[in-house]
Backbone as XML, in Angstrom:
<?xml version="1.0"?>
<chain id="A" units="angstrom">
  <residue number="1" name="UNK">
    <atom name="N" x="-2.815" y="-128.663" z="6.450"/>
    <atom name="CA" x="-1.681" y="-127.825" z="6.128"/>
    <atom name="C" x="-2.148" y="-126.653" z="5.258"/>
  </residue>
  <residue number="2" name="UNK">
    <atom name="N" x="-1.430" y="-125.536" z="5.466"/>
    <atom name="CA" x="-2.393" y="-124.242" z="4.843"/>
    <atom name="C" x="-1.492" y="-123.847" z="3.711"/>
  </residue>
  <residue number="3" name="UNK">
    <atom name="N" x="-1.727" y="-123.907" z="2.524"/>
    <atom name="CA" x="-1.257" y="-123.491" z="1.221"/>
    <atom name="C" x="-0.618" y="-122.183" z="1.539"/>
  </residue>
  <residue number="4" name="UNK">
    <atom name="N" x="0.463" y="-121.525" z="0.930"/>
    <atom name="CA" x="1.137" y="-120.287" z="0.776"/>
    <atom name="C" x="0.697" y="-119.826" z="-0.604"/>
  </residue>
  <residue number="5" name="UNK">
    <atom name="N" x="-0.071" y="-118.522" z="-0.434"/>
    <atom name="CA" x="-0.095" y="-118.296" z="-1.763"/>
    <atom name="C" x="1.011" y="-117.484" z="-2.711"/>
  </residue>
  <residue number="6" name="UNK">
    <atom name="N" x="1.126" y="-117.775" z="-3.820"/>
    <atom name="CA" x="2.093" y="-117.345" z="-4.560"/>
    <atom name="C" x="2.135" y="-116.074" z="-5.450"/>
  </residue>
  <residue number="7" name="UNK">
    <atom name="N" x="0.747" y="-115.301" z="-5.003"/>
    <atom name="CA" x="0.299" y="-113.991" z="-5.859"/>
    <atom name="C" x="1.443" y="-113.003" z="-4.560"/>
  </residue>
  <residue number="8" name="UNK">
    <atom name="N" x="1.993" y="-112.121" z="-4.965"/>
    <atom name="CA" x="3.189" y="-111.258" z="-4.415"/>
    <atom name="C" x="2.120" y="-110.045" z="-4.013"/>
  </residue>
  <residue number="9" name="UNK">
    <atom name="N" x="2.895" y="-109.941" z="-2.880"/>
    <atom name="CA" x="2.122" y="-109.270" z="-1.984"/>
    <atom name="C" x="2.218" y="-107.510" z="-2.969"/>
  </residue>
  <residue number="10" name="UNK">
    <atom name="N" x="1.373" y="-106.848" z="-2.822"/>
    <atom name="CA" x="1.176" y="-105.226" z="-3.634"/>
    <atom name="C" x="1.926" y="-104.211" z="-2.753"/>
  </residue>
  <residue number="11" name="UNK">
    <atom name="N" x="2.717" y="-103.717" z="-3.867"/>
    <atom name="CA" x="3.657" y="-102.788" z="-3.068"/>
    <atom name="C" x="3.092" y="-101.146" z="-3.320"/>
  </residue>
  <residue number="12" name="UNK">
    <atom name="N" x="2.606" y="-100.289" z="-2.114"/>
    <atom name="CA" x="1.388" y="-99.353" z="-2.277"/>
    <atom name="C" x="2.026" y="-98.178" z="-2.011"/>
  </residue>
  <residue number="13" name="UNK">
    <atom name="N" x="3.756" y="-98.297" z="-1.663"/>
    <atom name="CA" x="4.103" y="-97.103" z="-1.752"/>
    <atom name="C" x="5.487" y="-96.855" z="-3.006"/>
  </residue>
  <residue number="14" name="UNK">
    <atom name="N" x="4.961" y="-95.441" z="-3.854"/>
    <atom name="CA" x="5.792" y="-95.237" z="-4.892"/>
    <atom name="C" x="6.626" y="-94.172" z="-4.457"/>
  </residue>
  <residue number="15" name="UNK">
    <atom name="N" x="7.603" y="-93.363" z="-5.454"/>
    <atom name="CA" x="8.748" y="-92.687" z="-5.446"/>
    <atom name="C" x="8.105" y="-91.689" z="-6.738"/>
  </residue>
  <residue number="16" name="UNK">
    <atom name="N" x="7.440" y="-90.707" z="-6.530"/>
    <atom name="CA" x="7.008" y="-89.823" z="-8.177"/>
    <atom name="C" x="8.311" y="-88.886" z="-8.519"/>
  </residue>
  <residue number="17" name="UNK">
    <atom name="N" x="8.728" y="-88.544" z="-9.551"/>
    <atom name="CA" x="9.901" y="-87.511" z="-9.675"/>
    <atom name="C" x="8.887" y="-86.712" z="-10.791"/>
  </residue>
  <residue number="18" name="UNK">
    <atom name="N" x="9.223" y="-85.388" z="-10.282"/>
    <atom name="CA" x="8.552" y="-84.826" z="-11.429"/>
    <atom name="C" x="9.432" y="-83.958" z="-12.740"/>
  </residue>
  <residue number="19" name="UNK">
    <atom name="N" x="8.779" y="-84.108" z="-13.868"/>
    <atom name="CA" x="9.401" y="-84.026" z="-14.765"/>
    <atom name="C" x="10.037" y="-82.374" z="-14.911"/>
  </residue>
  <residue number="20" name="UNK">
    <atom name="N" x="9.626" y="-81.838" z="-14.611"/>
    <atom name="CA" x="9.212" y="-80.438" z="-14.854"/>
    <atom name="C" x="10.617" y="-79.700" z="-13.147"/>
  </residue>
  <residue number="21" name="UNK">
    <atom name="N" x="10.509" y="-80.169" z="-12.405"/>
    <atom name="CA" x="11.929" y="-79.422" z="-11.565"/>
    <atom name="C" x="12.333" y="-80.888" z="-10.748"/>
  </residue>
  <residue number="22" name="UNK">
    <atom name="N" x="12.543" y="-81.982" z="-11.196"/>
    <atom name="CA" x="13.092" y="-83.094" z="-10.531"/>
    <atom name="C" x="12.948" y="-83.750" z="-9.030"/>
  </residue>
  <residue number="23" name="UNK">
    <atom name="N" x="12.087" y="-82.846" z="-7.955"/>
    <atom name="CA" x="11.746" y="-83.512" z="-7.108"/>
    <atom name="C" x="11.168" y="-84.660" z="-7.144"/>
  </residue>
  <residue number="24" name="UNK">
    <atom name="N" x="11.829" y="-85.628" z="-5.877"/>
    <atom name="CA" x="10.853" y="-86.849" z="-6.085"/>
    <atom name="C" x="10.445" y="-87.159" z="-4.668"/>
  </residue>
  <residue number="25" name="UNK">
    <atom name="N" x="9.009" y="-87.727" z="-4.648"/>
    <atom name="CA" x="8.549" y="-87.348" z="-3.555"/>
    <atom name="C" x="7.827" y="-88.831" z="-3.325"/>
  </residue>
  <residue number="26" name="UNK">
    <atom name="N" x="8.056" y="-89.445" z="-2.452"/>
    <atom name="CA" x="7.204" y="-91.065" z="-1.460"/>
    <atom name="C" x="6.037" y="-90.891" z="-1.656"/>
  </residue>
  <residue number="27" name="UNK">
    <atom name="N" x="5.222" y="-91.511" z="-1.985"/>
    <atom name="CA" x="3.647" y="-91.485" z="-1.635"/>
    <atom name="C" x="2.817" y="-92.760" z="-1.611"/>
  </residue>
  <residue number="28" name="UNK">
    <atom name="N" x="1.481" y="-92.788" z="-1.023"/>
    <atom name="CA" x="1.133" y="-93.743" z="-0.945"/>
    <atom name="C" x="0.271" y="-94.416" z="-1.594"/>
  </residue>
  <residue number="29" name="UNK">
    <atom name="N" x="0.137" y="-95.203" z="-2.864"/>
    <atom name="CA" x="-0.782" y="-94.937" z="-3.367"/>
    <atom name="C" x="-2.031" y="-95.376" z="-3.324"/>
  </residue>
  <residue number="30" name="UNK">
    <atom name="N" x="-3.073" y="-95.227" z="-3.937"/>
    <atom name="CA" x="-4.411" y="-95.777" z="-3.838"/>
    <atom name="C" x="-4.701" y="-97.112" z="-4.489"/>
  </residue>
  <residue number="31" name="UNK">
    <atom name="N" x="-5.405" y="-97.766" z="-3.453"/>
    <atom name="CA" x="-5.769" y="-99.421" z="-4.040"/>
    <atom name="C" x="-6.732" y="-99.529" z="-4.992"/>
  </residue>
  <residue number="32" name="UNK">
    <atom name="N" x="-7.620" y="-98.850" z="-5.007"/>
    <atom name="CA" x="-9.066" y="-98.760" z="-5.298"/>
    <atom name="C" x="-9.315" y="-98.228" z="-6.344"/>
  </residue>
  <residue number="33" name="UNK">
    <atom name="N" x="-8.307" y="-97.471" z="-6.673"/>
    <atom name="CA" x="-8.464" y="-96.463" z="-7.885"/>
    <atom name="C" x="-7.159" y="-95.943" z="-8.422"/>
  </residue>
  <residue number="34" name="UNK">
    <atom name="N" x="-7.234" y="-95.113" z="-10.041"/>
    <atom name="CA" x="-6.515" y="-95.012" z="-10.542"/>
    <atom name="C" x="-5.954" y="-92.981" z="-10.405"/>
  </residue>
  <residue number="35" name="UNK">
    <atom name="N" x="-5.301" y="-93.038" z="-9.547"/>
    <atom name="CA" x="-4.736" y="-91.166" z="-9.820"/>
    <atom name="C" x="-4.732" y="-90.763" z="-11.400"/>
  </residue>
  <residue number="36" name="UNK">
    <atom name="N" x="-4.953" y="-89.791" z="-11.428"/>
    <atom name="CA" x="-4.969" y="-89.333" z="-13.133"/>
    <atom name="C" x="-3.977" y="-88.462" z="-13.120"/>
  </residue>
  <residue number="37" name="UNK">
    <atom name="N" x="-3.759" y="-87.256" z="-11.694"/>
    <atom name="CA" x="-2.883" y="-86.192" z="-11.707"/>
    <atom name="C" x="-2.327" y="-85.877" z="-9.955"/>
  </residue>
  <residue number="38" name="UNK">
    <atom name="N" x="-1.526" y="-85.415" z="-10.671"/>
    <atom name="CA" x="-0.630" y="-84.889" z="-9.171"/>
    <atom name="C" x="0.614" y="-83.922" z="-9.176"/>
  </residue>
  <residue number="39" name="UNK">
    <atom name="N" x="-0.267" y="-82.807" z="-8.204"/>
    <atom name="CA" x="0.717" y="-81.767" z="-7.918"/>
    <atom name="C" x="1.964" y="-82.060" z="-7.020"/>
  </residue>
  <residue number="40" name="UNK">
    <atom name="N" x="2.978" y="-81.341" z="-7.650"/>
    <atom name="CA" x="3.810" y="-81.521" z="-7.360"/>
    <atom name="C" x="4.022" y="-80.830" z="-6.210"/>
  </residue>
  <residue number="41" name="UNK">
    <atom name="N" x="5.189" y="-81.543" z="-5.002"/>
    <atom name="CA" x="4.998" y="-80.765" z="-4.082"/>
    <atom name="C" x="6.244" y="-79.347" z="-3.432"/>
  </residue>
  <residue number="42" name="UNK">
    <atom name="N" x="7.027" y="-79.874" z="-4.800"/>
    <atom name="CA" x="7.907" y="-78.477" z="-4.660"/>
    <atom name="C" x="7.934" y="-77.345" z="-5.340"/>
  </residue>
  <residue number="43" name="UNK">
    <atom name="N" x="7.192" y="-77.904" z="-7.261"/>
    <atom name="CA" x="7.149" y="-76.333" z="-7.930"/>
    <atom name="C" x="5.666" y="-76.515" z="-8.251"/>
  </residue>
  <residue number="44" name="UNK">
    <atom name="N" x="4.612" y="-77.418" z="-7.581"/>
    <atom name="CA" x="3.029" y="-76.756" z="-8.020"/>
    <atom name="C" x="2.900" y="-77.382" z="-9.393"/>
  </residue>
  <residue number="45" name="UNK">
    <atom name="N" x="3.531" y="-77.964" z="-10.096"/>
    <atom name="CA" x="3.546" y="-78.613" z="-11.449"/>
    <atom name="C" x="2.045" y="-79.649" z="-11.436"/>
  </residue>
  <residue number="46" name="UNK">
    <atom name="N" x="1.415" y="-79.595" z="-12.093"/>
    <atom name="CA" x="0.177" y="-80.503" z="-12.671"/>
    <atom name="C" x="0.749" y="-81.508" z="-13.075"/>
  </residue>
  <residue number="47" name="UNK">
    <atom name="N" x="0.928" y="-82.698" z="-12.836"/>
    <atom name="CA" x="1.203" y="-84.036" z="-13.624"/>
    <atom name="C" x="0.343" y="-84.931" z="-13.878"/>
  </residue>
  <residue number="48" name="UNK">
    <atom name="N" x="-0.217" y="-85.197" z="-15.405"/>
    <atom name="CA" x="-1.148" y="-86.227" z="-15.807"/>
    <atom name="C" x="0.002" y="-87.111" z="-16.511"/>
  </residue>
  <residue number="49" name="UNK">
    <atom name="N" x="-0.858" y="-88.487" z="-16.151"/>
    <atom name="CA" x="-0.526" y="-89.523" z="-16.881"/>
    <atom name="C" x="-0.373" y="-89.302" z="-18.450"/>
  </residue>
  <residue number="50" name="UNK">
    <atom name="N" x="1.014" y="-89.980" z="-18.599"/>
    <atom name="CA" x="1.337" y="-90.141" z="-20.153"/>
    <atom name="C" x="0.547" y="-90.560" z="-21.300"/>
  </residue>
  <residue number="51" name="UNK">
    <atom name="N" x="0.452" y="-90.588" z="-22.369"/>
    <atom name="CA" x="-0.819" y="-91.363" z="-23.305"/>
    <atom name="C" x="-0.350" y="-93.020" z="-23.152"/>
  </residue>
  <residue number="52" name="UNK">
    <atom name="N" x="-0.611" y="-93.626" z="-23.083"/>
    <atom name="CA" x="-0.644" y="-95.190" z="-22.820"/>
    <atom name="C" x="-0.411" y="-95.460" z="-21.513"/>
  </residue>
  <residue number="53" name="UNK">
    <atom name="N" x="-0.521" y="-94.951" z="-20.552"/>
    <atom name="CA" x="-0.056" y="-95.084" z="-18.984"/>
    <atom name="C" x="-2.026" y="-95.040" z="-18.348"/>
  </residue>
  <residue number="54" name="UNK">
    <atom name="N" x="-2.446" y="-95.562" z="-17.417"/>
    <atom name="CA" x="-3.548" y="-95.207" z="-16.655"/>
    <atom name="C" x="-2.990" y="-94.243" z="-15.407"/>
  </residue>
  <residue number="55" name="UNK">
    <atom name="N" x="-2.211" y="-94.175" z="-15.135"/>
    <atom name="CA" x="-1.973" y="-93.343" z="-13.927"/>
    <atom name="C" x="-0.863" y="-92.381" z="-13.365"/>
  </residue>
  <residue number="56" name="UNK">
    <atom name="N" x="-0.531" y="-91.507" z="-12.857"/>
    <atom name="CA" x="0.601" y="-90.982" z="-12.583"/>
    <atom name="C" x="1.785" y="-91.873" z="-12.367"/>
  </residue>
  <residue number="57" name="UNK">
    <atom name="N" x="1.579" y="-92.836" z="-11.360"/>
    <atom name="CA" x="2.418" y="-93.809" z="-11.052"/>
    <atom name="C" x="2.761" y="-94.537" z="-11.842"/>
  </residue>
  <residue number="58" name="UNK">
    <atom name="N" x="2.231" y="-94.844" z="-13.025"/>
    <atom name="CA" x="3.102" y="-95.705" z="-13.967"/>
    <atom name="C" x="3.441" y="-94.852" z="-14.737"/>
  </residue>
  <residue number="59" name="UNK">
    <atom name="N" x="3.132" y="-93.643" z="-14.836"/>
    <atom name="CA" x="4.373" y="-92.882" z="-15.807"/>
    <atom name="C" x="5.449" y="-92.363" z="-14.930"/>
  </residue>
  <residue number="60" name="UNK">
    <atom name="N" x="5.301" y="-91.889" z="-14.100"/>
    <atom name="CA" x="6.713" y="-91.230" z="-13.269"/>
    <atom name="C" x="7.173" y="-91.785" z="-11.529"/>
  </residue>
  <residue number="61" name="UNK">
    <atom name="N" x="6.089" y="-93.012" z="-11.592"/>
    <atom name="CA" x="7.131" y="-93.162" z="-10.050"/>
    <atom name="C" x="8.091" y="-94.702" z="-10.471"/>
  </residue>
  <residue number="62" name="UNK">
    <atom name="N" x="8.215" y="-95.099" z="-9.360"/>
    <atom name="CA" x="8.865" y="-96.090" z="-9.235"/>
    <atom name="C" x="8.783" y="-97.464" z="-9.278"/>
  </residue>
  <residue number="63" name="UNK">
    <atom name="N" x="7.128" y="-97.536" z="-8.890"/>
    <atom name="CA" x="6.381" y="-98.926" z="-8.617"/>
    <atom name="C" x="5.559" y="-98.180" z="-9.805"/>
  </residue>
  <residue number="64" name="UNK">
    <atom name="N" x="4.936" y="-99.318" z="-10.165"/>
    <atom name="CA" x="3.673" y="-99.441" z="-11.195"/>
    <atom name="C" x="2.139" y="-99.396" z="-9.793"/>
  </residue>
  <residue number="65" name="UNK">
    <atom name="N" x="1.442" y="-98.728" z="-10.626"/>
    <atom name="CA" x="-0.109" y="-98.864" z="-9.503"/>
    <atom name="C" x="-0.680" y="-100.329" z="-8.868"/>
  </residue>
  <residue number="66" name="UNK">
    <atom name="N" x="-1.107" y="-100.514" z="-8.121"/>
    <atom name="CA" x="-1.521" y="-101.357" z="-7.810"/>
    <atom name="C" x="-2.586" y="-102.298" z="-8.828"/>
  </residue>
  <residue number="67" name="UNK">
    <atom name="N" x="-2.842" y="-101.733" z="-9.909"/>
    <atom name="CA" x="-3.874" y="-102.211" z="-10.198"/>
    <atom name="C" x="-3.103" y="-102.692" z="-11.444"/>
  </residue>
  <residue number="68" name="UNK">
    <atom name="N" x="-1.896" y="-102.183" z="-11.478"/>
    <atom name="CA" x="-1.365" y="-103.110" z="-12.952"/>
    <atom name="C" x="-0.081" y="-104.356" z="-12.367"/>
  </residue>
  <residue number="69" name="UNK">
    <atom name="N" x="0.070" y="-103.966" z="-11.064"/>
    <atom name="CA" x="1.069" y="-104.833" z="-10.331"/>
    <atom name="C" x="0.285" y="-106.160" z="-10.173"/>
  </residue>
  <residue number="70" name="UNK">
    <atom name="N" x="-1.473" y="-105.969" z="-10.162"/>
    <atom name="CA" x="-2.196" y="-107.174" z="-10.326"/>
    <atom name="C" x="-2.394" y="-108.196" z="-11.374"/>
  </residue>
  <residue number="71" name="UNK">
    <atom name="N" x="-1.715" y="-107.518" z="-12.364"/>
    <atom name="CA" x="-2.137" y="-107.657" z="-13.913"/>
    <atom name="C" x="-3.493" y="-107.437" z="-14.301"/>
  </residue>
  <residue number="72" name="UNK">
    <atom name="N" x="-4.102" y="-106.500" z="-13.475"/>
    <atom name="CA" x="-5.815" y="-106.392" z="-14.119"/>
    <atom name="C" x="-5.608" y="-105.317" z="-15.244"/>
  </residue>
  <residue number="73" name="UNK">
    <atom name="N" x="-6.623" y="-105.205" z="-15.896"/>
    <atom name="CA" x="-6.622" y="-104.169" z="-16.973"/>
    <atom name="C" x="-6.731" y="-102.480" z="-16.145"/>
  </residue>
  <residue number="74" name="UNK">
    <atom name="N" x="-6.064" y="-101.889" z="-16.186"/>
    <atom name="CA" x="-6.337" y="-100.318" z="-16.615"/>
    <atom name="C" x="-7.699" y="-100.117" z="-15.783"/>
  </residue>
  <residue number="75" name="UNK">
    <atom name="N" x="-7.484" y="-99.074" z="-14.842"/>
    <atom name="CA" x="-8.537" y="-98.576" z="-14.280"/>
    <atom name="C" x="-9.531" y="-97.750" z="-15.523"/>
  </residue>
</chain>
């Protein structure tokens, strides 16, 4: 009989809103690594991660990165 595992499957696509003219835009994010910044795709806005955040996605999207949805430490 084959065990079900109970680690929750990683959810790899977020929702970013940007701070700066409120678009929010789907994206997909990266498994492997941590985004630091991201242009925005309606006013060109630079977005870096907050001070205590590793990544764009845990400061402004919707899902947390994959790599903290694991509970691993911080890219």
């Amino acid at each position: 009989m084959l065990q079900q595992s109970t680690t929750p499957a990683l959810i790899t696509r977020s929702v970013i809103t940007c701070p700066q003219c409120g678009h929010a835009q789907a994206e997909e994010m990266p498994t492997d690594a941590c985004q630091f910044f991201y242009d925005c795709t309606k006013c060109g806005a630079v977005l870096k991660a907050k001070p205590g955040d590793c990544c764009v996605y845990c400061s402004f999207g919707t899902v947390k990165c994959p790599s903290m949805q694991g509970g691993a430490s911080c890219c």
